[in-house]
C-alpha positions as CSV (number, residue, x, y, z in Angstrom):
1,X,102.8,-154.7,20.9
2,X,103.6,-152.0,17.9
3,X,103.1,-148.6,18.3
4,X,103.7,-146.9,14.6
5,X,103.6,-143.5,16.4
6,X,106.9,-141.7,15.9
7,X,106.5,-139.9,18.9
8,X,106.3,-143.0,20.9
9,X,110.2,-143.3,22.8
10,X,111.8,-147.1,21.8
11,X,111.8,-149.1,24.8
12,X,115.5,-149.5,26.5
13,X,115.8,-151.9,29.1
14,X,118.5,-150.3,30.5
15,X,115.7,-147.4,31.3
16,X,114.8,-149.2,33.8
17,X,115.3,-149.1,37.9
18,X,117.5,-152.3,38.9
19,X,118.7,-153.0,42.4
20,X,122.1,-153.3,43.6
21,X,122.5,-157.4,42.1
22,X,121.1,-155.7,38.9
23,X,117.7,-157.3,39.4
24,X,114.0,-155.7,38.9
25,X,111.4,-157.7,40.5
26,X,108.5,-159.2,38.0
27,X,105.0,-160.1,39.0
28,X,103.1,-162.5,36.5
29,X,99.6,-162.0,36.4
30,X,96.9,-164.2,34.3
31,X,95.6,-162.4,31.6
32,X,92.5,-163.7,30.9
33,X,91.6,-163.8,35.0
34,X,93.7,-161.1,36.5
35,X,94.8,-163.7,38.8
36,X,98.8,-162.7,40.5
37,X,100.6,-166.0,40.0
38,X,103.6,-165.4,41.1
39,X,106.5,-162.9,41.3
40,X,110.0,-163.8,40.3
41,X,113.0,-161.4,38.9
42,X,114.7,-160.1,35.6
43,X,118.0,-158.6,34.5
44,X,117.9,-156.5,31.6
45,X,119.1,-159.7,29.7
46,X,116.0,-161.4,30.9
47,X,113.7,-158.5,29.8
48,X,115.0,-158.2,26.5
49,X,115.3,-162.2,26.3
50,X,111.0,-162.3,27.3
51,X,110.4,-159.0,24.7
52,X,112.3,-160.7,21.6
53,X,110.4,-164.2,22.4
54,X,107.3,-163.8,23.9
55,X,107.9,-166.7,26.6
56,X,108.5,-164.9,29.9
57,X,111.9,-165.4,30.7
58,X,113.4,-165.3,34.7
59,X,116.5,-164.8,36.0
60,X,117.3,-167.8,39.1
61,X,119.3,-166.0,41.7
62,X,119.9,-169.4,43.3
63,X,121.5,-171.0,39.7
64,X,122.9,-167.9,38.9
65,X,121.1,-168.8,35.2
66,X,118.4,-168.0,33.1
67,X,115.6,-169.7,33.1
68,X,112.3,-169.8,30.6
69,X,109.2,-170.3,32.3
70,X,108.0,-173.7,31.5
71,X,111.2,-174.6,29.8
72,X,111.6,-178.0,31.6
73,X,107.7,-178.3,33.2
74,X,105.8,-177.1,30.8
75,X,104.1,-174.9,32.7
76,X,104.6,-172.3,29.9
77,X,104.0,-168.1,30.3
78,X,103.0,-166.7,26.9
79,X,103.6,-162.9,27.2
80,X,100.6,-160.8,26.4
81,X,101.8,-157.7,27.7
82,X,104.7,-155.9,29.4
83,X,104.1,-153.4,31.9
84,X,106.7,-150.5,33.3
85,X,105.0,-149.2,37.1
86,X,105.7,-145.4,37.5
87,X,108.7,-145.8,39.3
88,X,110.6,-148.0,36.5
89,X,111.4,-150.6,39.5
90,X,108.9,-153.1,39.0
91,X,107.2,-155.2,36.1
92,X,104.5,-156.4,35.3
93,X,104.1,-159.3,32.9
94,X,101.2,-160.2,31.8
95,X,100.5,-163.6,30.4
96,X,98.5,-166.9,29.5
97,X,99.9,-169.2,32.2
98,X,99.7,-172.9,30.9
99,X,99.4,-175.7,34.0
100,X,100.1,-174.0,37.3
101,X,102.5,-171.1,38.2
102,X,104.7,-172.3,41.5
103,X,106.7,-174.9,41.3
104,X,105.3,-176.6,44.2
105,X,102.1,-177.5,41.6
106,X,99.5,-175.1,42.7
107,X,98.0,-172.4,40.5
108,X,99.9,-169.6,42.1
109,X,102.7,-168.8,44.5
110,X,100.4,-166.9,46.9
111,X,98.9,-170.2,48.4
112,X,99.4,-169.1,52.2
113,X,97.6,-167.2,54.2
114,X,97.6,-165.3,57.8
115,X,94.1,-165.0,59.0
116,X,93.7,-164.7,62.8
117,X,97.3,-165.2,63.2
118,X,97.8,-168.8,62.2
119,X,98.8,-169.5,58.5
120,X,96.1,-171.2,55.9
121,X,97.1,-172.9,53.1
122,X,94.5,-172.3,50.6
123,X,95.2,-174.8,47.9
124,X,96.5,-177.8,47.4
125,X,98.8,-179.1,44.1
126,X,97.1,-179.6,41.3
């Protein structure tokens, strides 16, 4: 998004509230649905990396790595919008999700559910 307004402050990523491993948690949400796929986390690296592109890029606390949403699956995130919550510790990223969200195939990564104390799964793999 461009904002021509002068009095508009340039985004820094460095602004931003990171934990103590540098991290700052991301939630991906479908644009077009409002649907929360999944939640995953950024560096500043990574936030910079997903403003310059547009493809939502991650960074894999197990691999230590980047890694670009859909890079290898397919499953693509097209950013449509970057959002700061009031506290500057969490984003929001907005996007058109191509093929499902979790790695494990299913549309999103909140397939579980505790209702009545026993644990639902409430979709399958696509």
């Amino acid at each position: 998004m461009c904002d021509d307004n002068p009095a508009t402050p340039v985004f820094d990523p460095a602004s931003l509230i990171y934990n103590e491993a540098g991290l700052i948690p991301a939630i991906a949400q479908e644009a077009t649905t409002g649907e929360v796929l999944m939640m995953a986390w950024m560096n500043g690296e990574a936030v910079a990396r997903t403003l310059e592109s547009g493809r939502v890029t991650y960074w894999s606390r197990s691999r230590a790595a980047f890694w670009v949403k859909g890079e290898t699956s397919g499953n693509v995130q097209e950013l449509v919008d970057f959002r700061v919550d009031c506290d500057r510790d969490c984003l929001l990223v907005v996007v058109n999700q191509t093929g499902p969200a979790c790695h494990t195939g299913r549309r999103n990564c909140f397939y579980r559910a505790v209702r009545g104390g026993n644990e639902v799964e409430l979709m399958a793999p696509e």
